[in-house]
N, C-alpha and C positions, 0 to 999 in steps of 0.2 A: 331704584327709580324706574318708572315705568313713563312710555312717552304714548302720547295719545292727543287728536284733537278734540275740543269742545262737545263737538257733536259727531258720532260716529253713523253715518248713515250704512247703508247695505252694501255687499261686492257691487251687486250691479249698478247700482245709484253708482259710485265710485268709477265705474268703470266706463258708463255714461257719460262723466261729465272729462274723463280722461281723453274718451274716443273723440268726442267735441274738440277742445283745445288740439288734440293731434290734428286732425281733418282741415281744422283752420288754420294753423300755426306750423305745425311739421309734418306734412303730409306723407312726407317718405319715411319719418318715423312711423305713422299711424299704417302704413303699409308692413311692417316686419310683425302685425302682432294676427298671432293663428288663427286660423279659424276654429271652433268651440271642438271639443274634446270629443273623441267617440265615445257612446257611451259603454257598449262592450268592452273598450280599450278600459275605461274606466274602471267598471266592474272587476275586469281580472286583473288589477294592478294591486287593488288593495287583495284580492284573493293572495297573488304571489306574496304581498308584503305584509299580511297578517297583523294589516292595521287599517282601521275601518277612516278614510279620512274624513277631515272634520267637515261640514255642510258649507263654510266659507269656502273650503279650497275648489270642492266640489263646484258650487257656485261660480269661484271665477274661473274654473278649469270648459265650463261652461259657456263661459264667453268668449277666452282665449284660450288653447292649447300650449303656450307657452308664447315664443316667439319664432319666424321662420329663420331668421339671422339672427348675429349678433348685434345688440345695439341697446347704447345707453339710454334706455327711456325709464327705468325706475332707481332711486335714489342707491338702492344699496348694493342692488345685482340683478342680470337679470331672468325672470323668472320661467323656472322651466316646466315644460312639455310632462306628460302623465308618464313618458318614454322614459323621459330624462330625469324624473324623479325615483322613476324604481333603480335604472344605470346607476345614477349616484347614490342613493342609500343602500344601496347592494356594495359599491364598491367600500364606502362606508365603514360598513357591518365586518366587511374582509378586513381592512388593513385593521381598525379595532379588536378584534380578534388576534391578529401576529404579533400586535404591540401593545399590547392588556391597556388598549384603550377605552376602555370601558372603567377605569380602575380610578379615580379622580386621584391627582398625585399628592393630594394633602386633605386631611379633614376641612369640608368645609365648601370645599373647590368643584366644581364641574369637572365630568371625563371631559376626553378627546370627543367620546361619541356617547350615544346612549343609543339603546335599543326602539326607544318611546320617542324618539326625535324623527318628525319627517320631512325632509328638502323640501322648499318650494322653489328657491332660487340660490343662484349660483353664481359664481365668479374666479377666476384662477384658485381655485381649491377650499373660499372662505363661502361660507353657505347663510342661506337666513334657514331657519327652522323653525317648525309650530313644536313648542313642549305638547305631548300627549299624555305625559307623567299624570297620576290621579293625585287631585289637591288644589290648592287657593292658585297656584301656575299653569294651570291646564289650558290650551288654546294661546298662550302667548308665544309672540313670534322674535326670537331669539336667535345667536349667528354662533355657526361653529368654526370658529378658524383654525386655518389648517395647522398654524405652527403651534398652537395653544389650545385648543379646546374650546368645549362653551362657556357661550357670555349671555346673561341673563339680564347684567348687570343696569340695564337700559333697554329695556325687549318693551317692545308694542302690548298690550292687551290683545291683541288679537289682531287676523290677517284683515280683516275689515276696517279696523284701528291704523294701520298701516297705509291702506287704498285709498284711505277719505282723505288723508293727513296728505299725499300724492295727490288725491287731486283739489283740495284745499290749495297747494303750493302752486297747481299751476293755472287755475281758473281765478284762483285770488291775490298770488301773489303770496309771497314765504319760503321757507325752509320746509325740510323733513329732516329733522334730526341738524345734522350739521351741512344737509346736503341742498343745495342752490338750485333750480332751472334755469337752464342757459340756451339760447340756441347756437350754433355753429355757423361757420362759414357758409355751410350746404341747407341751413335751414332746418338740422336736424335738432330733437332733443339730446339736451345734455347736461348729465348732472355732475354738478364740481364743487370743491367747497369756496368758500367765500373769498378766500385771499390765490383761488387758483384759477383765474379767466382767461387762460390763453392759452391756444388749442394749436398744435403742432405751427407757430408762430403768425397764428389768426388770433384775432382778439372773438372773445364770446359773448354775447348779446344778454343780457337778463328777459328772461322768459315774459314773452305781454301777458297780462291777465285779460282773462274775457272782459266784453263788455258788462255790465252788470246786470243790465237788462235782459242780456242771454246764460250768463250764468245764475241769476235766480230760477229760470225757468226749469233746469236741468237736476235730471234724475228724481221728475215728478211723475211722469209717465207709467 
């Protein structure tokens, strides 16, 4: 199965109508997200990793360099730095190697890792990944967990597939996947699943959507 919203519009449209809803709703989360990627830094990252990245990630590596802290502001983990994608796919590529993780442990099945998978975002050791594998999977965004391997099982069409669907949830109201907008005590974003709203013995807010009249407007520019 593949999950995707109706209409996938562009990273930055996406990223747009994200920056909005932050700005106005959780301002100190709209503060942890980086400023746009160098591009030199860019350049030699895919040189070190000998993998050309795809023009989504490029794009939104563009807008945000990852994040300056940690904080829950995208549904599944979150996303990392041009830095923090080569550290982690390097570390990756290591331990698959010592533990023939590359090896899928049954016909059929996904490795631990693959060579053609590249991190975009991250979480105690469970990753989202773009497949780069050539075929009908190419560009879909998919997670490698740490105790299991990968899972395709439910992967995004794409990183842009993913961003709309994120900010879909929080200018209109919805899910991503199985995961909720909430705000916090502090006002921050935070994603939780449905039957989980209560944050170190705070209760969690359901995320406002924009007004309508301002969310039409956005990521027409």
């Amino acid at each position: 199965m593949s999950l995707g919203p109706a209409r996938v519009g562009t990273v930055t449209e996406a990223w747009m109508r994200m920056e909005d809803w932050l700005r106005r709703y959780a301002p100190r989360s709209a503060a942890v997200l980086a400023p746009p990627a160098d591009p030199g830094e860019l350049a030699a990252a895919q040189v070190t990793l000998g993998l050309i990245f795809p023009d989504e990630l490029v794009e939104s590596l563009r807008r945000h360099d990852g994040l300056t802290a940690w904080a829950n502001v995208f549904p599944e983990a979150p996303l990392l730095s041009v830095a923090q994608i080569v550290e982690h796919r390097q570390m990756c590529m290591d331990v698959a190697e010592n533990v023939d993780g590359f090896t899928p442990t049954e016909p059929g099945a996904e490795p631990w890792w693959h060579e053609r998978w590249l991190p975009v975002a991250e979480d105690n050791g469970n990753s989202q990944v773009i497949d780069l594998r050539p075929g009908p999977g190419h560009g879909r965004l998919g997670r490698a967990v740490h105790d299991n391997g990968g899972d395709f099982s439910d992967a995004w069409p794409s990183l842009a597939a993913y961003l709309t669907a994120t900010a879909d949830a929080l200018t209109a109201g919805g899910a991503v996947g199985h995961w909720h907008p909430y705000l916090n005590a502090d006002d921050e974003l935070w994603w939780s699943l449905a039957d989980e709203t209560n944050l170190h013995g705070e209760a969690l807010r359901p995320a406002p959507p924009l007004p309508a009249a301002t969310a039409s407007g956005l990521g027409t520019g």
